[in-house]
mmCIF file of the N, C-alpha and C atoms, coordinates in Angstrom:
data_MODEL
# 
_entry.id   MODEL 
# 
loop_
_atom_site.group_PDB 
_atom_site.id 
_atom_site.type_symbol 
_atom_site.label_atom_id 
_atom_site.label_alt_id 
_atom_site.label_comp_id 
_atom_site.label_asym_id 
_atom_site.label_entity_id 
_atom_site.label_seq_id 
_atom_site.pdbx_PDB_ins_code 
_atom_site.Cartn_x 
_atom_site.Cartn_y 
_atom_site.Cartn_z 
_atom_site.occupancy 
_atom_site.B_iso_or_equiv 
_atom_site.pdbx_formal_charge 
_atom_site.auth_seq_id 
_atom_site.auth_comp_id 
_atom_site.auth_asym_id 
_atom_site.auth_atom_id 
_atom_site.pdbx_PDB_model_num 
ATOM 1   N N  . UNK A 1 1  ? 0.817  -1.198  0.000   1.00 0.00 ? 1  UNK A N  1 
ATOM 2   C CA . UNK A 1 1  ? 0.000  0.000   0.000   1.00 0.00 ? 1  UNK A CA 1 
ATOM 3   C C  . UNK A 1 1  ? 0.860  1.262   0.000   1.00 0.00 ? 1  UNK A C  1 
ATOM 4   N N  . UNK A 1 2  ? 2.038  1.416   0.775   1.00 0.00 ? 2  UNK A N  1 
ATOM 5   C CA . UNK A 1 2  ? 2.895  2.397   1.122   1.00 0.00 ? 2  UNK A CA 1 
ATOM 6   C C  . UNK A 1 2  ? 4.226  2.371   0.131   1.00 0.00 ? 2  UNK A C  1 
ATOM 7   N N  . UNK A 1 3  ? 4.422  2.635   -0.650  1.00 0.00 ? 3  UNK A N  1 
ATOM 8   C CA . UNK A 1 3  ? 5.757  2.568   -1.416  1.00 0.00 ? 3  UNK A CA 1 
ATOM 9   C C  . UNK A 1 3  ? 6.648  2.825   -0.248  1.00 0.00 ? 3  UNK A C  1 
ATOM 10  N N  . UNK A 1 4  ? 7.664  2.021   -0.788  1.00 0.00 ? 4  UNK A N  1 
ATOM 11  C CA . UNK A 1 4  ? 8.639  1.943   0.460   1.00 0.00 ? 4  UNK A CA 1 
ATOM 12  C C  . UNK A 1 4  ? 8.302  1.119   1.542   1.00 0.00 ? 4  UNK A C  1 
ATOM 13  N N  . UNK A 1 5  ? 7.458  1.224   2.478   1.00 0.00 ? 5  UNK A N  1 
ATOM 14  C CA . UNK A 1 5  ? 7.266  0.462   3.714   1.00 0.00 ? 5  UNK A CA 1 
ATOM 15  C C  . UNK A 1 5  ? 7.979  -1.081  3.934   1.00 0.00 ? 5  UNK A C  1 
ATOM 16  N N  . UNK A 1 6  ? 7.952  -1.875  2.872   1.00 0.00 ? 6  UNK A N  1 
ATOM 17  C CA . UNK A 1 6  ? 8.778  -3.059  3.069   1.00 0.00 ? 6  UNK A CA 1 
ATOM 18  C C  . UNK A 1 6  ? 10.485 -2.570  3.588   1.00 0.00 ? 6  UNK A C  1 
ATOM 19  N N  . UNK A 1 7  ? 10.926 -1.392  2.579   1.00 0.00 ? 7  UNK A N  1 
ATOM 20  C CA . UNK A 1 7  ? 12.151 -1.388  2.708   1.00 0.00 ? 7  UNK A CA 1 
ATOM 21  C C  . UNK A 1 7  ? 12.599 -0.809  3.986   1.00 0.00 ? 7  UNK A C  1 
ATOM 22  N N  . UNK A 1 8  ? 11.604 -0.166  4.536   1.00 0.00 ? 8  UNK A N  1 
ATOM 23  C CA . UNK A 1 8  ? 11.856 0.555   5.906   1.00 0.00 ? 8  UNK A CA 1 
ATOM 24  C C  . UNK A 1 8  ? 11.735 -0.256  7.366   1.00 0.00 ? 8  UNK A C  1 
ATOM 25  N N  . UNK A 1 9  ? 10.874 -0.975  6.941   1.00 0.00 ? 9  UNK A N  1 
ATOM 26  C CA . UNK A 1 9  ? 10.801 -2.346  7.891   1.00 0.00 ? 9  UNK A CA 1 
ATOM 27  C C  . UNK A 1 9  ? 12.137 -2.978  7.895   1.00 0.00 ? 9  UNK A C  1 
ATOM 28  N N  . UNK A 1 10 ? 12.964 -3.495  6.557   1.00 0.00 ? 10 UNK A N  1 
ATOM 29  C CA . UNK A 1 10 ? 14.344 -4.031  6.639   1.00 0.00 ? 10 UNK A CA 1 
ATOM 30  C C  . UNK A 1 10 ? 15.119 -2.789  7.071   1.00 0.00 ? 10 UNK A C  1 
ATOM 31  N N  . UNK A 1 11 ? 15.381 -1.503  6.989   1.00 0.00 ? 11 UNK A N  1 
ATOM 32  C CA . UNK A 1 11 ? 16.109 -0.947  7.710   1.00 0.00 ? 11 UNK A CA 1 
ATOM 33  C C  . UNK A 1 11 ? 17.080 -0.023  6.433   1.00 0.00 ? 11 UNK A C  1 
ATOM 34  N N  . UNK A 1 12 ? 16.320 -0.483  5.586   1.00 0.00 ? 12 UNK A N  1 
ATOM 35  C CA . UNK A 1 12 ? 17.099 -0.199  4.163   1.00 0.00 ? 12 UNK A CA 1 
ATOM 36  C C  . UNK A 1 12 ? 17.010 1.329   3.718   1.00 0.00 ? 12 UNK A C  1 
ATOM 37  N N  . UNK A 1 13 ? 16.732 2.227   4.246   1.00 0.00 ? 13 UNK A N  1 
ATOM 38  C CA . UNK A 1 13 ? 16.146 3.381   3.899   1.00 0.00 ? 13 UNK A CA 1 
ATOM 39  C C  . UNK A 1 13 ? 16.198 4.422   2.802   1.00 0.00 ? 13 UNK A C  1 
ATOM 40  N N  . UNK A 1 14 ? 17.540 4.174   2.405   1.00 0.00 ? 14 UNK A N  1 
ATOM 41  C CA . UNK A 1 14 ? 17.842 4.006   0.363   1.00 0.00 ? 14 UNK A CA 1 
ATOM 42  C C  . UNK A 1 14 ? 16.575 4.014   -0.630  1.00 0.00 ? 14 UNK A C  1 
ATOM 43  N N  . UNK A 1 15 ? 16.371 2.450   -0.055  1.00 0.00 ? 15 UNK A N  1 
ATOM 44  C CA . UNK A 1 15 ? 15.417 1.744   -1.208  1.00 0.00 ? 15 UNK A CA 1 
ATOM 45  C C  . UNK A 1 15 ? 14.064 2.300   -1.053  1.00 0.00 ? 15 UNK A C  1 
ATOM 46  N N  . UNK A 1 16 ? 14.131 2.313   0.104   1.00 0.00 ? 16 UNK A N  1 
ATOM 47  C CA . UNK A 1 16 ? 12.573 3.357   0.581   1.00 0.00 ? 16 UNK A CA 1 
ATOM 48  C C  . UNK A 1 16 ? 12.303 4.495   -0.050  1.00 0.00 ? 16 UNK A C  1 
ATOM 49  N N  . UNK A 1 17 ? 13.225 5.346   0.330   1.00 0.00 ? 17 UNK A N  1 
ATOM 50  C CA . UNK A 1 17 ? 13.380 6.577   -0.614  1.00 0.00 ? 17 UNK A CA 1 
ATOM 51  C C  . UNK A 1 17 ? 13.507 6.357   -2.141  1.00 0.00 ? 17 UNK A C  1 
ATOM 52  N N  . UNK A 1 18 ? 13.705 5.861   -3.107  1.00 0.00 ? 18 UNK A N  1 
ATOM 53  C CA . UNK A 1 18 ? 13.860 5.255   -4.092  1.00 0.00 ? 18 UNK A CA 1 
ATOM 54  C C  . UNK A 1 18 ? 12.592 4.884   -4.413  1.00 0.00 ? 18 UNK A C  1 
ATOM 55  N N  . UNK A 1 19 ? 11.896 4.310   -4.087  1.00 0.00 ? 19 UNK A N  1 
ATOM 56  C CA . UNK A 1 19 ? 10.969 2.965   -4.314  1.00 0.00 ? 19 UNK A CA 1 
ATOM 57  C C  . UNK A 1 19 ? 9.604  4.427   -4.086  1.00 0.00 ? 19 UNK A C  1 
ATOM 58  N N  . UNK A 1 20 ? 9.477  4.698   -2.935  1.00 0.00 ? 20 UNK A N  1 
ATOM 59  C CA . UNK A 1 20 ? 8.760  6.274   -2.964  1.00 0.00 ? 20 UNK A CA 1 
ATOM 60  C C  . UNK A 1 20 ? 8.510  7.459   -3.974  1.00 0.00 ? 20 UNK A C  1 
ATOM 61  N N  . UNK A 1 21 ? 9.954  7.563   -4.229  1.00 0.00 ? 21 UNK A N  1 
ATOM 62  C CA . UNK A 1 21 ? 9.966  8.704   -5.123  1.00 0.00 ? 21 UNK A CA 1 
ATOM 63  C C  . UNK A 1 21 ? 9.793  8.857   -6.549  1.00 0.00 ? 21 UNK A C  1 
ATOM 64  N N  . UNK A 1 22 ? 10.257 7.400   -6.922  1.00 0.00 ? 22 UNK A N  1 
ATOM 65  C CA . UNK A 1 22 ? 9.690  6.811   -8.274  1.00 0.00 ? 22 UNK A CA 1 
ATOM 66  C C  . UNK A 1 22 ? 8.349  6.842   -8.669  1.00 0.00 ? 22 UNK A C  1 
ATOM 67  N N  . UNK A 1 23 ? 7.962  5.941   -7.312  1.00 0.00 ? 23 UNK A N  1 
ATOM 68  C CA . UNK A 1 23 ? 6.011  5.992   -7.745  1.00 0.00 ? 23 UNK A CA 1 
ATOM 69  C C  . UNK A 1 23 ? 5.771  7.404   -7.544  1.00 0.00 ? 23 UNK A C  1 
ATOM 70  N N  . UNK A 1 24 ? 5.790  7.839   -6.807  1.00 0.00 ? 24 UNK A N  1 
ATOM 71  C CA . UNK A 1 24 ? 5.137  9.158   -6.784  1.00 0.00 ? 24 UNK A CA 1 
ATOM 72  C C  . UNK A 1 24 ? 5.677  9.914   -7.447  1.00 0.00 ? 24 UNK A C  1 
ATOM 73  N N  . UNK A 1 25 ? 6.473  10.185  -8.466  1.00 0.00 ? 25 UNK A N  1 
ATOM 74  C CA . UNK A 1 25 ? 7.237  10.967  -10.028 1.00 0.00 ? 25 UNK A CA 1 
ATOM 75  C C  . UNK A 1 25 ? 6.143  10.252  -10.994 1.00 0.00 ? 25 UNK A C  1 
ATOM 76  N N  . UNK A 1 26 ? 5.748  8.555   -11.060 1.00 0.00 ? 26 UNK A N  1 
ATOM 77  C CA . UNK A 1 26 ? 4.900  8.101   -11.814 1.00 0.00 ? 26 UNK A CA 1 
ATOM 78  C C  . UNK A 1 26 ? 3.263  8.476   -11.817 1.00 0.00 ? 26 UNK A C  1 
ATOM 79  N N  . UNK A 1 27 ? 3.065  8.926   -10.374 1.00 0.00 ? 27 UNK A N  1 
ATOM 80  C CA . UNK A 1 27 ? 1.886  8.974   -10.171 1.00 0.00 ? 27 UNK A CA 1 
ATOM 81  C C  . UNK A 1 27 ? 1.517  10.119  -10.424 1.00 0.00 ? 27 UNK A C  1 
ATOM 82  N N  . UNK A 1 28 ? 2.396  11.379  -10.437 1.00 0.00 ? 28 UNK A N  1 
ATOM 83  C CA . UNK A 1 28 ? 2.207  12.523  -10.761 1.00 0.00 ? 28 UNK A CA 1 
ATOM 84  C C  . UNK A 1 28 ? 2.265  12.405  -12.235 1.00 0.00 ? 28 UNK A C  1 
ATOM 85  N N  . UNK A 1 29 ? 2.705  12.109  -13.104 1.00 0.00 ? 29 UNK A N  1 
ATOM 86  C CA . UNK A 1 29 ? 2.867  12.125  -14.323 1.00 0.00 ? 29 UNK A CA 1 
ATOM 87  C C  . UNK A 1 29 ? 1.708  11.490  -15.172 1.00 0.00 ? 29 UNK A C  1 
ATOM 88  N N  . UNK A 1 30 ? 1.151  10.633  -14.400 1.00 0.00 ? 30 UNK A N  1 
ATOM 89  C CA . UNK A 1 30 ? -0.106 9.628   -14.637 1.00 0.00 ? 30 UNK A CA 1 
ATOM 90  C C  . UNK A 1 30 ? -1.512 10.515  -14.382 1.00 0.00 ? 30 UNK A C  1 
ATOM 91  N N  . UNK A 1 31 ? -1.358 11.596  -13.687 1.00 0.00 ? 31 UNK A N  1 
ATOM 92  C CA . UNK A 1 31 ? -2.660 12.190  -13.415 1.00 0.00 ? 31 UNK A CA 1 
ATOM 93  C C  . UNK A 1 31 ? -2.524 13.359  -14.134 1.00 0.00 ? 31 UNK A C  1 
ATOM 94  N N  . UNK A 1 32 ? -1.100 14.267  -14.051 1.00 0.00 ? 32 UNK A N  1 
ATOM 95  C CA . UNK A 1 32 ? -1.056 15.020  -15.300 1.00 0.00 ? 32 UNK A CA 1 
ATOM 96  C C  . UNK A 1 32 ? -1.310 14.453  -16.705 1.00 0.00 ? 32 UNK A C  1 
ATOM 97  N N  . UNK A 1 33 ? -1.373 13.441  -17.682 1.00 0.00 ? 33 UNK A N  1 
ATOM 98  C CA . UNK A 1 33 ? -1.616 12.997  -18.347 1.00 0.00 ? 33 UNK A CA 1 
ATOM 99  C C  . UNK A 1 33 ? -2.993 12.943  -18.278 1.00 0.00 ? 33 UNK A C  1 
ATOM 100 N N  . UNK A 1 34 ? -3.624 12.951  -17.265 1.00 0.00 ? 34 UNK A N  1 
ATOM 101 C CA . UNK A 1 34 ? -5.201 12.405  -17.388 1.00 0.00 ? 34 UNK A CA 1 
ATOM 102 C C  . UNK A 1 34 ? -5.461 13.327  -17.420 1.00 0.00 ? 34 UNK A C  1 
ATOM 103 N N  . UNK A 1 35 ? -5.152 14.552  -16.856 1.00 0.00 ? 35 UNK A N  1 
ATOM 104 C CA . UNK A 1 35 ? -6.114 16.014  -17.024 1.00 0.00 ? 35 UNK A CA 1 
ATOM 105 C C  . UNK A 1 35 ? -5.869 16.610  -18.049 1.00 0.00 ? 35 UNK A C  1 
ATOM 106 N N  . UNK A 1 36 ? -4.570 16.484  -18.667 1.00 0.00 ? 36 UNK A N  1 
ATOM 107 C CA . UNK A 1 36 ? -4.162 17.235  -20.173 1.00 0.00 ? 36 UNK A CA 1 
ATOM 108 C C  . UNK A 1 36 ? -5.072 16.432  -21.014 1.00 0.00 ? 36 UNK A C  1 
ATOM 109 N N  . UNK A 1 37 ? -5.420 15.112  -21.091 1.00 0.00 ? 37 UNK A N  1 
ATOM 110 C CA . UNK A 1 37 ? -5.952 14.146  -22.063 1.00 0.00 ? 37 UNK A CA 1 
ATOM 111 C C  . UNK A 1 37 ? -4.709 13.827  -22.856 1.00 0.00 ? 37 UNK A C  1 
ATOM 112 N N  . UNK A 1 38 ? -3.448 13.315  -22.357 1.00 0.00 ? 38 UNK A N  1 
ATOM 113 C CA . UNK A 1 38 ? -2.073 13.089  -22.915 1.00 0.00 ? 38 UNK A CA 1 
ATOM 114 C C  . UNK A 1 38 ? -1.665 12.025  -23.349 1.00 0.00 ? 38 UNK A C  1 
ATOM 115 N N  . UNK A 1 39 ? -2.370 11.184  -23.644 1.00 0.00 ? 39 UNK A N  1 
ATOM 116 C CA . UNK A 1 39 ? -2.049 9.954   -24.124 1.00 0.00 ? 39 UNK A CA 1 
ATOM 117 C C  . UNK A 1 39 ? -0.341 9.634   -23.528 1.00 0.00 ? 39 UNK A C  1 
ATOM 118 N N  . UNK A 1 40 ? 0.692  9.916   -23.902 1.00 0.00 ? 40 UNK A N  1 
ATOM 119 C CA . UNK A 1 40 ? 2.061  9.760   -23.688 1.00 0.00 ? 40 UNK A CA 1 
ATOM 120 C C  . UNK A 1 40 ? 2.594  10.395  -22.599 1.00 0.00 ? 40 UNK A C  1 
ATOM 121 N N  . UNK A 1 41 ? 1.961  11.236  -22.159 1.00 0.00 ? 41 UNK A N  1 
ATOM 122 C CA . UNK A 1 41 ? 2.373  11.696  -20.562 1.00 0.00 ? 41 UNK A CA 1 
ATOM 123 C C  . UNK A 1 41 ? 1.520  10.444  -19.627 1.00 0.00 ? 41 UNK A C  1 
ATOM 124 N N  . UNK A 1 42 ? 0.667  10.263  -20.024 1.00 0.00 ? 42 UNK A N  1 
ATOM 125 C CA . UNK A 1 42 ? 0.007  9.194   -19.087 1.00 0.00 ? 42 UNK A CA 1 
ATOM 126 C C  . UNK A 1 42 ? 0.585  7.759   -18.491 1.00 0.00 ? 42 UNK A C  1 
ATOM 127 N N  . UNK A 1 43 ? 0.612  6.942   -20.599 1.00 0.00 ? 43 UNK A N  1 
ATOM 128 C CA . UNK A 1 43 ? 1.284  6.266   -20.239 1.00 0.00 ? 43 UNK A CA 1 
ATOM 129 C C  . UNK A 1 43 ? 2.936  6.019   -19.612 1.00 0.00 ? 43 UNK A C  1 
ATOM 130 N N  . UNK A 1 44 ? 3.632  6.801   -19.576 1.00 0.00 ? 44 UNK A N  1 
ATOM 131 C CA . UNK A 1 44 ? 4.323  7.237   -18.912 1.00 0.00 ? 44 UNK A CA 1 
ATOM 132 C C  . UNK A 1 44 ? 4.858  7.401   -17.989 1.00 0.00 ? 44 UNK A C  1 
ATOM 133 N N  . UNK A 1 45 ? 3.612  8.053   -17.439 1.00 0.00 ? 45 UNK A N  1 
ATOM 134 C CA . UNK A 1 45 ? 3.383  7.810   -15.687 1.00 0.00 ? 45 UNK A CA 1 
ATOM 135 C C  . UNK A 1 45 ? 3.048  6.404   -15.499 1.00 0.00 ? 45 UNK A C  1 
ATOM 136 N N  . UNK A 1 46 ? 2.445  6.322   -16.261 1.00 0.00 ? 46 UNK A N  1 
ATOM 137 C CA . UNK A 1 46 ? 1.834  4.211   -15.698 1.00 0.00 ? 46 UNK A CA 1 
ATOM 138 C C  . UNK A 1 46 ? 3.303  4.105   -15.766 1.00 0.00 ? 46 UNK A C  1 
ATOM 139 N N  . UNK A 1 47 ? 3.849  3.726   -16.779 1.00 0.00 ? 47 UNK A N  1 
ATOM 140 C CA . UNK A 1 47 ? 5.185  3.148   -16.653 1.00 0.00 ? 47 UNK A CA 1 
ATOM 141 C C  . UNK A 1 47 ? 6.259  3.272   -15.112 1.00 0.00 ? 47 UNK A C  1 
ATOM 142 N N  . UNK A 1 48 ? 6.556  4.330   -14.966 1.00 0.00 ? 48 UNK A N  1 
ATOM 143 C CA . UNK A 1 48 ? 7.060  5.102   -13.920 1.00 0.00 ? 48 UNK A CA 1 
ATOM 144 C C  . UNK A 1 48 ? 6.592  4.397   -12.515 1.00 0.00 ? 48 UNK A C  1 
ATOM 145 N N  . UNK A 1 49 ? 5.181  4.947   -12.573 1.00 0.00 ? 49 UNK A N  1 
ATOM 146 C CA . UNK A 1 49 ? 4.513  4.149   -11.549 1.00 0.00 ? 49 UNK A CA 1 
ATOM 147 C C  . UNK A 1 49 ? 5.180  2.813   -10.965 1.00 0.00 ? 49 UNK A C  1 
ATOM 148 N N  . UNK A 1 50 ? 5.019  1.581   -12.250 1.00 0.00 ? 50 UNK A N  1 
ATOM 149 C CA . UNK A 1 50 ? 5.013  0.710   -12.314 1.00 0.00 ? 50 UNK A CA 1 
ATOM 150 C C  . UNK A 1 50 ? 6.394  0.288   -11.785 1.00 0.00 ? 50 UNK A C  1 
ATOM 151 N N  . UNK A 1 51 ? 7.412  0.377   -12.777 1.00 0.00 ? 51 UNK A N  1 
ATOM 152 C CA . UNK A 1 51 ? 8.662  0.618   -12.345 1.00 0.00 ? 51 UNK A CA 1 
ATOM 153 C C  . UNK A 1 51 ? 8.951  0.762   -10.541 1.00 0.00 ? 51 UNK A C  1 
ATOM 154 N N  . UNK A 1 52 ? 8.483  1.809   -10.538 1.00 0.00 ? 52 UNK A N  1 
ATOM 155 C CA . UNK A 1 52 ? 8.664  2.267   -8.685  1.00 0.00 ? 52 UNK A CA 1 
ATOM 156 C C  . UNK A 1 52 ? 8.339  1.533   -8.024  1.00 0.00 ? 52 UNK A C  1 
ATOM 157 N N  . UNK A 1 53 ? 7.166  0.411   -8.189  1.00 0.00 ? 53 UNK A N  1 
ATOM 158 C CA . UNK A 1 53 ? 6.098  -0.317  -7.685  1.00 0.00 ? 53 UNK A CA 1 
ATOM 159 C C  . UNK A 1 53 ? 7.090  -1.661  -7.032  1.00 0.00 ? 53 UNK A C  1 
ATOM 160 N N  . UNK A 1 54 ? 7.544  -1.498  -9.057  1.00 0.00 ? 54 UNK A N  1 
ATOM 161 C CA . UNK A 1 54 ? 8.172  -2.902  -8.973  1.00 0.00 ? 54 UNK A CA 1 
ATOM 162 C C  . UNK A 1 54 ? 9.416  -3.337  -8.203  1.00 0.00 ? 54 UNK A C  1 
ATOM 163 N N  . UNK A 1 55 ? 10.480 -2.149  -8.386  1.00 0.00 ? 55 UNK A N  1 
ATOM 164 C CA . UNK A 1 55 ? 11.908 -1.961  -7.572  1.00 0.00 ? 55 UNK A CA 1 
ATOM 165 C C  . UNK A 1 55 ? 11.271 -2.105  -5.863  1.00 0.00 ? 55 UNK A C  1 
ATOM 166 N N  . UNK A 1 56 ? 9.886  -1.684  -5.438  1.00 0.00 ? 56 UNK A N  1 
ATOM 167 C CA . UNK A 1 56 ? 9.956  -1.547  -3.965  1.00 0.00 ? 56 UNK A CA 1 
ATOM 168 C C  . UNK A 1 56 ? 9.673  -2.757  -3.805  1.00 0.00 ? 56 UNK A C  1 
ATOM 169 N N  . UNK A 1 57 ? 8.861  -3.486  -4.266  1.00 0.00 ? 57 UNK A N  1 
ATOM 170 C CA . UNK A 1 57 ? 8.392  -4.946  -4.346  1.00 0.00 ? 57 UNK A CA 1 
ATOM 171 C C  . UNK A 1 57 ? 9.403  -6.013  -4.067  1.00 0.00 ? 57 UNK A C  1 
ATOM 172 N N  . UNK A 1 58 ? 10.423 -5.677  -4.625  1.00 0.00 ? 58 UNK A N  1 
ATOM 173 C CA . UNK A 1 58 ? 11.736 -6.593  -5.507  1.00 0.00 ? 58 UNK A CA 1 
ATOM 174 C C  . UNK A 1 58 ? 12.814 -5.892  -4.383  1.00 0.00 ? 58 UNK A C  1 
ATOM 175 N N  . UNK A 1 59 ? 13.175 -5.316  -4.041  1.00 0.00 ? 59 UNK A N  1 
ATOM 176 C CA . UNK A 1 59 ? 13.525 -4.460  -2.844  1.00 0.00 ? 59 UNK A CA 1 
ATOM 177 C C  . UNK A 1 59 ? 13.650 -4.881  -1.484  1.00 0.00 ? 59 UNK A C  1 
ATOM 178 N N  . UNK A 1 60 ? 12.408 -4.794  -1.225  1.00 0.00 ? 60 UNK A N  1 
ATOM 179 C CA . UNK A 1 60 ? 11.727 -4.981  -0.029  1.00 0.00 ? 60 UNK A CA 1 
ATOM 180 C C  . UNK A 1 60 ? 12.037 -6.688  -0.046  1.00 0.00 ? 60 UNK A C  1 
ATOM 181 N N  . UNK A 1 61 ? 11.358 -7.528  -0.637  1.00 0.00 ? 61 UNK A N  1 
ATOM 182 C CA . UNK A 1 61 ? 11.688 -8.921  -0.616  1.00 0.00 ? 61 UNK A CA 1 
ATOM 183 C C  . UNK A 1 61 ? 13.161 -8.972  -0.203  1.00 0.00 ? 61 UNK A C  1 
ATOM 184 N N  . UNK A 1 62 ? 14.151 -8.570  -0.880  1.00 0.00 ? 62 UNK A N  1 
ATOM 185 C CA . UNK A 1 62 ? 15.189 -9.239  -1.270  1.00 0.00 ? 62 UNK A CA 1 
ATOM 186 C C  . UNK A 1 62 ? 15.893 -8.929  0.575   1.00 0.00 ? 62 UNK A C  1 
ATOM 187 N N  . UNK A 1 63 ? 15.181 -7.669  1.101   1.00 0.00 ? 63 UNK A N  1 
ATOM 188 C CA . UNK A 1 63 ? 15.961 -6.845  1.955   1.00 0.00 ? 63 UNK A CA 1 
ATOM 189 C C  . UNK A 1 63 ? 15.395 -7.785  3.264   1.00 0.00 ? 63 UNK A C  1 
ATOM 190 N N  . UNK A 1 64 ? 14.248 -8.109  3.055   1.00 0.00 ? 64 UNK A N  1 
ATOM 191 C CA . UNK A 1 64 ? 13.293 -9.210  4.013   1.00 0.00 ? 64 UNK A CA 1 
ATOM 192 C C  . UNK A 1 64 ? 14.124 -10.301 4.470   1.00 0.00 ? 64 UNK A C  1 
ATOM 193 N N  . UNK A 1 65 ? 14.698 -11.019 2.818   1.00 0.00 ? 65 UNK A N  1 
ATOM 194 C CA . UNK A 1 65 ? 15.661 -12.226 3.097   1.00 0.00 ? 65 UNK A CA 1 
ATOM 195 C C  . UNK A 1 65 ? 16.687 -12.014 3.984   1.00 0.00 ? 65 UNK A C  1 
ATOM 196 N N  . UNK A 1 66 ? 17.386 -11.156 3.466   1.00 0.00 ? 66 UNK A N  1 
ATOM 197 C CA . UNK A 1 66 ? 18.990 -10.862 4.240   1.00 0.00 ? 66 UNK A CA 1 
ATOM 198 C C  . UNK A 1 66 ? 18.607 -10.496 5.909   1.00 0.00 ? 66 UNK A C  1 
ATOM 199 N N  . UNK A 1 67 ? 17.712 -9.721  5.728   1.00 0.00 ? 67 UNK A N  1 
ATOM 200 C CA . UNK A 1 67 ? 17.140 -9.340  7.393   1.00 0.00 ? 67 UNK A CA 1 
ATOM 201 C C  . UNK A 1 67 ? 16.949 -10.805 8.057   1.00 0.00 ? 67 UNK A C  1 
ATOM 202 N N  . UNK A 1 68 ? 16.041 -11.201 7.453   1.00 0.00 ? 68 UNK A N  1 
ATOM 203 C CA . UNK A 1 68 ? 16.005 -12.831 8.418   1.00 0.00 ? 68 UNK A CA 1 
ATOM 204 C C  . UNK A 1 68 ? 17.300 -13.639 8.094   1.00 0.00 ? 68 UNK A C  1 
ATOM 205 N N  . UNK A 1 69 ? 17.970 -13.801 7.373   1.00 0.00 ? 69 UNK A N  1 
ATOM 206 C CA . UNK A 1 69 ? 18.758 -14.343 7.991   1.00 0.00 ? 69 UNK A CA 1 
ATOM 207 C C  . UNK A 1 69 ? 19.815 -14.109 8.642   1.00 0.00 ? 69 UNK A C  1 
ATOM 208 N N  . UNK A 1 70 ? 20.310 -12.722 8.649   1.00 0.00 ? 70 UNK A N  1 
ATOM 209 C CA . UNK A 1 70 ? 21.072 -12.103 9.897   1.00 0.00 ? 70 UNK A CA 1 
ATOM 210 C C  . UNK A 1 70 ? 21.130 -11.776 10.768  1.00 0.00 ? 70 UNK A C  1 
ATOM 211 N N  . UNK A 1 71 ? 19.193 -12.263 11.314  1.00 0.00 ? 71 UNK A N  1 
ATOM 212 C CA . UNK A 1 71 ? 18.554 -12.385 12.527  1.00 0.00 ? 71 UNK A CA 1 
ATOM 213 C C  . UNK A 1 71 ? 18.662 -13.670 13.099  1.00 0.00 ? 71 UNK A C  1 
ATOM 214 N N  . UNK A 1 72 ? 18.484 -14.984 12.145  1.00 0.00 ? 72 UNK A N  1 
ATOM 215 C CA . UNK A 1 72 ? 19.195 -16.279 12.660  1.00 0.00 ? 72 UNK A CA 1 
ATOM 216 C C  . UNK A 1 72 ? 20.100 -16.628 12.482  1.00 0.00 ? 72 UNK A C  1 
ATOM 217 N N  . UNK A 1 73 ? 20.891 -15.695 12.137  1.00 0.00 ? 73 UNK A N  1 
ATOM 218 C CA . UNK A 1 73 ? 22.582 -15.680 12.149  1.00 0.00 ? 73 UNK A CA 1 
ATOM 219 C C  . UNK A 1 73 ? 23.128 -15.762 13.966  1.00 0.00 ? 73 UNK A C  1 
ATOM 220 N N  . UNK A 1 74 ? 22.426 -14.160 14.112  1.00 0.00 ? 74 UNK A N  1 
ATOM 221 C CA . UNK A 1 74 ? 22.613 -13.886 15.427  1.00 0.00 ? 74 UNK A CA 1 
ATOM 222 C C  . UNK A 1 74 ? 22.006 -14.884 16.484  1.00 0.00 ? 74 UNK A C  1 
ATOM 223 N N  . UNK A 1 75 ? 20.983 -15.280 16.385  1.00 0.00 ? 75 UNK A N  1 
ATOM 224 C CA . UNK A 1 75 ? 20.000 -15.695 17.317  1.00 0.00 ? 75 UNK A CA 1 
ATOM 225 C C  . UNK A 1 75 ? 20.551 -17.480 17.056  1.00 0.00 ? 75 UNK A C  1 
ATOM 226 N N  . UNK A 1 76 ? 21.737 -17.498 15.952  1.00 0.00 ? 76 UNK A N  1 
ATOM 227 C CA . UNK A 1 76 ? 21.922 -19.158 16.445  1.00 0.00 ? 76 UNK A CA 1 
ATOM 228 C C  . UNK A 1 76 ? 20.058 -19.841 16.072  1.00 0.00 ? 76 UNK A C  1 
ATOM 229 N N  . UNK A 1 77 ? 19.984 -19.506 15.421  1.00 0.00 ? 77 UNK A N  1 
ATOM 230 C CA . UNK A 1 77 ? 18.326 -20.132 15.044  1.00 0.00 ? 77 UNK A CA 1 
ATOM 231 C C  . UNK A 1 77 ? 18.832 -21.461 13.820  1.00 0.00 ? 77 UNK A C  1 
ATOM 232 N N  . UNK A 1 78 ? 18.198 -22.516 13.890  1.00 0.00 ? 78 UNK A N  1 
ATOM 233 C CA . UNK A 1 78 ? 18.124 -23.190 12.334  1.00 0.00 ? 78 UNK A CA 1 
ATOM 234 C C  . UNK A 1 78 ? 16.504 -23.407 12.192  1.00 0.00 ? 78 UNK A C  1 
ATOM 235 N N  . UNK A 1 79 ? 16.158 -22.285 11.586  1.00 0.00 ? 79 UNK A N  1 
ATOM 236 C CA . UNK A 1 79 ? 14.498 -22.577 10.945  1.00 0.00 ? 79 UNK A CA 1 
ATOM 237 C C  . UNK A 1 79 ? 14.827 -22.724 9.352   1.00 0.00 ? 79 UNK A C  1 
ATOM 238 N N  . UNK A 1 80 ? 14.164 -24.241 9.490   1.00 0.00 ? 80 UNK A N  1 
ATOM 239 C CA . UNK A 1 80 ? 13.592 -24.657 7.962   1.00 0.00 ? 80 UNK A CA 1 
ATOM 240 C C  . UNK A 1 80 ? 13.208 -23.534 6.757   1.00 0.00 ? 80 UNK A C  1 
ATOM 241 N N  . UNK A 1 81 ? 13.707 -23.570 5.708   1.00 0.00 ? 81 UNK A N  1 
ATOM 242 C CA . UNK A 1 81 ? 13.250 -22.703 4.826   1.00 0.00 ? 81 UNK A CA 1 
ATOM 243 C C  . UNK A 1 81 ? 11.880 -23.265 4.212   1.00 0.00 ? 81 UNK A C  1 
# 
């Protein structure tokens, strides 16, 4: 729901910012397109959007992994994958 929020949960705050600022450059560009009637500013913004969506998505996962396991690194844990 929150662009970024996965990455801020891992601690990553880069990707957060990143992953944020993308969609919302896309999302602005996506609604300017809709009020001009811009066909190519629109799609555009979808793109953008999307993009941003996707890096926080892809981001956030990847940042999830490394977080857990440098949490049962520490913690001496062996949980089953």
């Amino acid at each position: 729901m929150l662009p970024g929020a996965g990455s801020v949960y891992d601690g990553i705050y880069v990707n957060a910012i990143i992953a944020a600022s993308v969609s919302l450059a896309g999302a602005g560009l996506w609604v300017a397109g809709a009020v001009r009637h811009d066909d190519t500013l629109r799609w555009t913004g979808i793109g953008t959007f999307a993009a941003g969506r996707g890096y926080g998505l892809v981001s956030a996962t990847v940042g999830a992994m490394l977080f857990n396991a440098a949490l049962q690194r520490q913690l001496f844990l062996s949980v089953p994958l």
